[in-house]
N, C-alpha and C positions, 0 to 999 in steps of 0.2 A: 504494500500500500504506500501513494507517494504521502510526500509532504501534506501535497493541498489537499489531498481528500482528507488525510488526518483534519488538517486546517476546519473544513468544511464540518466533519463530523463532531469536532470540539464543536465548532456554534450551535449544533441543536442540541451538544448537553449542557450546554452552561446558557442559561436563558442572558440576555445583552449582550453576549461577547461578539467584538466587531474584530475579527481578527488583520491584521496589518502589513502583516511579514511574517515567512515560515522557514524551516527548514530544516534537516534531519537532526536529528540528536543521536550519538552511540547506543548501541543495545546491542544484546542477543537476537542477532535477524535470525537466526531458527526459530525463534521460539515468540520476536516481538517485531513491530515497524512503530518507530517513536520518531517524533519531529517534537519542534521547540518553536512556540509561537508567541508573537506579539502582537497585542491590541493596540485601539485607539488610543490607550490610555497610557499607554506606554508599561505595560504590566505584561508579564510573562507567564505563560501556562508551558506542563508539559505535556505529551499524549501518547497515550499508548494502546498499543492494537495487537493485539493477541493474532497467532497465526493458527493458531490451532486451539482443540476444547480443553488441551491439557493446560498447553499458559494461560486461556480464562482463566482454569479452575485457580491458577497460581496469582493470578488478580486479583480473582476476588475472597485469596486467604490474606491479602495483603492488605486488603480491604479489612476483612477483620484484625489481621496481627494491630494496625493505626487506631482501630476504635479499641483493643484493650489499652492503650496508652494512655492513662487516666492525666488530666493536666498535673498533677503531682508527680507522675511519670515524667511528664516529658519536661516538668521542671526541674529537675534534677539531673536532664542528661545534656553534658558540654555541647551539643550539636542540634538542631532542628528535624524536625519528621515532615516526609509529605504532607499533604492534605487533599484528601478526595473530591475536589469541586464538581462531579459530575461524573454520570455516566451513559450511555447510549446502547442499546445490544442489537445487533445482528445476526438474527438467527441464533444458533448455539453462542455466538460470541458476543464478550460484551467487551469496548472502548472505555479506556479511565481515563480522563482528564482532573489534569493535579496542579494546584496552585504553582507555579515555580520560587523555588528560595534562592537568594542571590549564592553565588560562586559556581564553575565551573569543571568538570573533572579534568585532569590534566594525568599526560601519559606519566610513565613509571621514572622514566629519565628526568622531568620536568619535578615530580614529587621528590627526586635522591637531591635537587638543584633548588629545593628550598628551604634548604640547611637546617639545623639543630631546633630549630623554633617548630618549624611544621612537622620533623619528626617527632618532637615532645605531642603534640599537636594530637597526630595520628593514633601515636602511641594510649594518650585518655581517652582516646576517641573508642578504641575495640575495651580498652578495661573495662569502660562505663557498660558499653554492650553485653561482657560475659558477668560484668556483676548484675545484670537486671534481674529481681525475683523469679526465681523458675514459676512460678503459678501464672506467670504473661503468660507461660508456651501452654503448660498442662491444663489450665483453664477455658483456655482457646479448641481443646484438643488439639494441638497441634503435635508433631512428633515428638518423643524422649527418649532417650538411651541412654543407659547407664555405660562405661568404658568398656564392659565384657561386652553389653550385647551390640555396640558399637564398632568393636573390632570384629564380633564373627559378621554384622551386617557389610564390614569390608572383606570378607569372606568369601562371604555369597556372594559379592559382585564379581569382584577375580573369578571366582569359578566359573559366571553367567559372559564373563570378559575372554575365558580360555577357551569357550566352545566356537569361538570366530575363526580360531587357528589364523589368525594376523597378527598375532602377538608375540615378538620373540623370546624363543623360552628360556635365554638368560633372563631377562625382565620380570618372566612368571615366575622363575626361584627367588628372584630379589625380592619382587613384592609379597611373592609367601611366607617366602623366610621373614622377614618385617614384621607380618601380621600373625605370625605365629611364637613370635616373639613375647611374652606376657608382660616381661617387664617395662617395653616400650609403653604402654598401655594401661600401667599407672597413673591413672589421674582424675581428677573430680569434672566429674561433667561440668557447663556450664547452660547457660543463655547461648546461643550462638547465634550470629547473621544467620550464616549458609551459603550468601552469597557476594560476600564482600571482594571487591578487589576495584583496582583506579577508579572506573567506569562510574561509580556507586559512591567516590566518597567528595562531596564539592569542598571545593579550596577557594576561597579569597585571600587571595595574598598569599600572609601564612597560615591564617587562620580554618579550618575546619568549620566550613559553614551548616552542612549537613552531608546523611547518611541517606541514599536512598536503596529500592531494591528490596524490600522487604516479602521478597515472596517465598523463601526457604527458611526463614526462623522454626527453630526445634533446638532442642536438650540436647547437647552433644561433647564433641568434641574441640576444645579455643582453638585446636593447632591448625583446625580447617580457615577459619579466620587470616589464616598468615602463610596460605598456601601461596598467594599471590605477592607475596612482598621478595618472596626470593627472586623474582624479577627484577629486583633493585641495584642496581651495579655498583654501588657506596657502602663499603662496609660498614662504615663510621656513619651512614644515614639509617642502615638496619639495627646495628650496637643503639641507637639513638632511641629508635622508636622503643626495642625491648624493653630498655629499662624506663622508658617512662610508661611503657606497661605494665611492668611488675610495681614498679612504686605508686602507682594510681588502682592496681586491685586490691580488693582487701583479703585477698588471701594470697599466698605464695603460688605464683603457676609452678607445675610440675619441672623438671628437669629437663626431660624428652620432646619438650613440646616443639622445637624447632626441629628438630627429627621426624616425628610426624608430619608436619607443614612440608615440608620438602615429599615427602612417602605420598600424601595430598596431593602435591604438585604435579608426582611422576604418574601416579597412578589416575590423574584427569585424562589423558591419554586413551585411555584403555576404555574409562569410563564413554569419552567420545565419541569412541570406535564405536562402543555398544551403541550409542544413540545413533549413530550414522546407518548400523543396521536396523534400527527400529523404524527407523523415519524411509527404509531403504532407497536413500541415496547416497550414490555412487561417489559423489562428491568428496563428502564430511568419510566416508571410508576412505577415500586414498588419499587425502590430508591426514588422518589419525595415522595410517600407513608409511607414510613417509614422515611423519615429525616421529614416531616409534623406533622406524629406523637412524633418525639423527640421536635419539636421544641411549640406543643402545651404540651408537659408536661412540659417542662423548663418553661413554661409563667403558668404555672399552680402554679410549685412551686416556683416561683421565681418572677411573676409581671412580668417580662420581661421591658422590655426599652421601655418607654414612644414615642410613634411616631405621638404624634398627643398632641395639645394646650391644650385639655381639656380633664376630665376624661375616662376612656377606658369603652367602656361597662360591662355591667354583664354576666357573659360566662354561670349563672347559667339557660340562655333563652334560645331555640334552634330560629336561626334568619332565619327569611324567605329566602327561595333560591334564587339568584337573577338569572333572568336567563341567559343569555347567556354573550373572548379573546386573546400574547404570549412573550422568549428569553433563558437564564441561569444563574446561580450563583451559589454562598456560602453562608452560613449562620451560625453565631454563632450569638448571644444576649448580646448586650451590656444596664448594667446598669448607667446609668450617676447618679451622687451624686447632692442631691435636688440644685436647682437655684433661685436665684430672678428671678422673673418676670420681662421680658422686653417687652418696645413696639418694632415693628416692622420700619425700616425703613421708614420715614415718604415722603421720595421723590419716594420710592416703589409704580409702578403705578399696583393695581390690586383689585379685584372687595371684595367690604365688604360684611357681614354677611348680613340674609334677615333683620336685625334689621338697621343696619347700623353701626353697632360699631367694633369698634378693636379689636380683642380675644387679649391676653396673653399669657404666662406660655413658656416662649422660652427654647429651650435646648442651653447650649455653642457652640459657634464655635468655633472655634481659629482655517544477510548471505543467502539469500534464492535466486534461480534462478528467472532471472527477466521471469514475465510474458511477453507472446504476447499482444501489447498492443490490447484497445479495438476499436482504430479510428484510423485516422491519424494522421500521428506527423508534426507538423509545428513547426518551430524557428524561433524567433526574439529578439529582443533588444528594450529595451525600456530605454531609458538615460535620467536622469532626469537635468535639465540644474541645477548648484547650490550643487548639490545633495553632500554628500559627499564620498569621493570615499573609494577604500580597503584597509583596513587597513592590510600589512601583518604583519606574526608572532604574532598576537595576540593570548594571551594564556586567553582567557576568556571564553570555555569553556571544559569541559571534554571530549572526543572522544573516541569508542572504538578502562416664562416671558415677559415679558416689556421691552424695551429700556432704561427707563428713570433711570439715576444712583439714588444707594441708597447711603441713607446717615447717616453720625453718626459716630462719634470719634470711630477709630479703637481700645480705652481704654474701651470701652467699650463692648468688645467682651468678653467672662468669658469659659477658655477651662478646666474646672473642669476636674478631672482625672474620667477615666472610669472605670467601675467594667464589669469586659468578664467572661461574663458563657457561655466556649466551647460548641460548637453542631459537632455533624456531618457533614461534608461539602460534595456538592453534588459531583459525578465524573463530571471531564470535556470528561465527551463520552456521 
């Protein structure tokens, strides 16, 4: 869907809007078609259009995740939430139009090049998120996982990932080994995005204006949160961010967690792959195909970044096919520079090795004519009490686990600088 019918479809959900100037905004084109538009008034909306009934249905969980956000909620958190100004449905599908907040997403090289301020920034930006009360998600019914049933749900997808036979089977030992690893896997669930990375967090300035993207929130795992940052080619912008995320949570994050956000990273891939056969296009398979095989020669020549407590298997086996998993991402390889060994969190409630004992080896933390539509057009408004409202004249963008708290002196969290050996990153289509 272009711009202008976007355009066109905003005005008959928001009763006055005289739209002015349009033009695409980033997204997941799989799954969304979003444009960014300007009124008479000089006010900004954004819009979004579902491609399919499954991103609806992902609208309009987002649509609820905003209305659990009680204004006491969303007082309390350093950044702004959308707000629902409207909606329209087409057939199965239904179009969200959302007030715009000022700032703009900026790529990953532009966020490592706004030095120590916007990594502090960022860094309270995801704490605040993985501190939000779990009863947002479980009251919502939205998804929960504890870190056991968390790692075998990474399990099942690898298995659902291995029945492609496009996956090479060093990658399937690396990533099984990983997730079979218990001790990685210490850690206390949180609050999580689900679906945080550049695209989702606006900057003014230095500033952290807001969070958008809210359609995967669920109980999980923080280290998904930070799959995307190892895209960051500043170690000193990553060391940045971690510790003003551990010194803004109120609890110790685990030891592993940069270990899994990498494991996150490698394994969007595979997840990809799967979606590319779901959706069966040929396309999203031979890009998942071809960054799979970049990212098995980078671990070829390079070791690749350790995602798991204990040594990586030997790639020179071919490893039995497991058999029968999905989502998306990016991926480049981050090498972390060697560590002491730490235990894990000792008030961290989760299940030991079949030995009983405690692994080791932690990594740091710190213009086109509008179509005839294809259904009927309905309008409404949807007002989020709290919410915050339009900001005009903004010139922010272009136009054409566990419960049980962990514990341990946050002195002792170790964010050694990272070494990024670039890959290919997937398309978000």
């Amino acid at each position: 869907m272009t711009a202008i019918e976007l355009a066109a479809i905003a005005s008959a959900a928001v009763p006055g809007l005289n739209v002015t100037a349009f033009g695409p905004e980033p997204d997941d084109a799989a799954d969304f078609s979003s444009a960014l538009l300007l009124d008479s008034e000089n006010r900004r909306w954004r819009v979004r259009s579902p491609r399919h009934v499954e991103a609806s249905a992902r609208l309009e969980t987002e649509r609820q995740v905003l209305r659990a956000f009680s204004p006491a909620i969303r007082a309390e958190l350093p950044f702004l939430l959308p707000t629902v100004a409207g909606t329209v449905r087409q057939g199965e599908l239904i179009t969200f139009v959302y007030s715009h907040i000022a700032g703009k997403s900026e790529a990953v090289e532009e966020l490592a090049g706004g030095g120590a301020a916007l990594a502090v920034e960022i860094g309270a930006a995801i704490a605040a998120i993985h501190d939000l009360p779990q009863e947002l998600v479980t009251g919502a019914d939205l998804p929960s996982y504890t870190a056991n049933e968390f790692r075998q749900r990474k399990l099942n997808e690898l298995d659902q990932a291995a029945t492609t036979g496009k996956i090479p089977s060093s990658l399937l030992r690396r990533w099984e080994h990983a997730m079979e690893d218990v001790a990685l896997w210490r850690f206390n669930a949180s609050v999580v995005h689900g679906d945080l990375h550049e695209d989702n967090i606006l900057i003014d300035g230095q500033r952290v204006t807001a969070v958008m993207g809210w359609t995967d929130l669920r109980v999980g795992d923080p280290a998904d949160d930070f799959a995307w940052l190892v895209a960051v080619n500043d170690p000193k912008f990553v060391d940045t961010v971690m510790q003003a995320y551990s010194a803004a949570r109120h609890e110790t994050p685990d030891p592993h967690l940069l270990r899994r956000a990498a494991l996150s990273a490698e394994f969007a891939l595979a997840q990809w792959l799967v979606k590319g056969f779901a959706a069966d296009s040929a396309r999203m398979v031979s890009d998942a195909e071809g960054m799979l095989a970049t990212l098995k020669a980078d671990i070829d020549a390079h070791g690749g970044q350790p995602i798991s407590t204990e040594p990586g298997p030997a790639y020179d086996k071919a490893p039995e096919a497991r058999p029968d998993a999905a989502a998306t991402g990016a991926i480049p390889l981050v090498t972390p520079a060697p560590v002491a060994e730490s235990v894990p969190p000792k008030d961290v409630q989760t299940p030991l090795d079949e030995a009983g004992e405690t692994a080791t080896g932690a990594i740091p933390v710190a213009g086109t004519p509008l179509e005839e539509s294809e259904g009927p057009v309905e309008s409404g408004s949807d007002d989020d009490d709290g919410a915050p409202g339009v900001e005009p004249g903004i010139d922010a963008v272009a136009l054409p686990g566990d419960d049980a708290a962990a514990a341990g002196p946050a002195e002792d969290l170790d964010t050694t600088a990272l070494k990024v050996i670039p890959m290919k990153t997937p398309p978000k289509s």
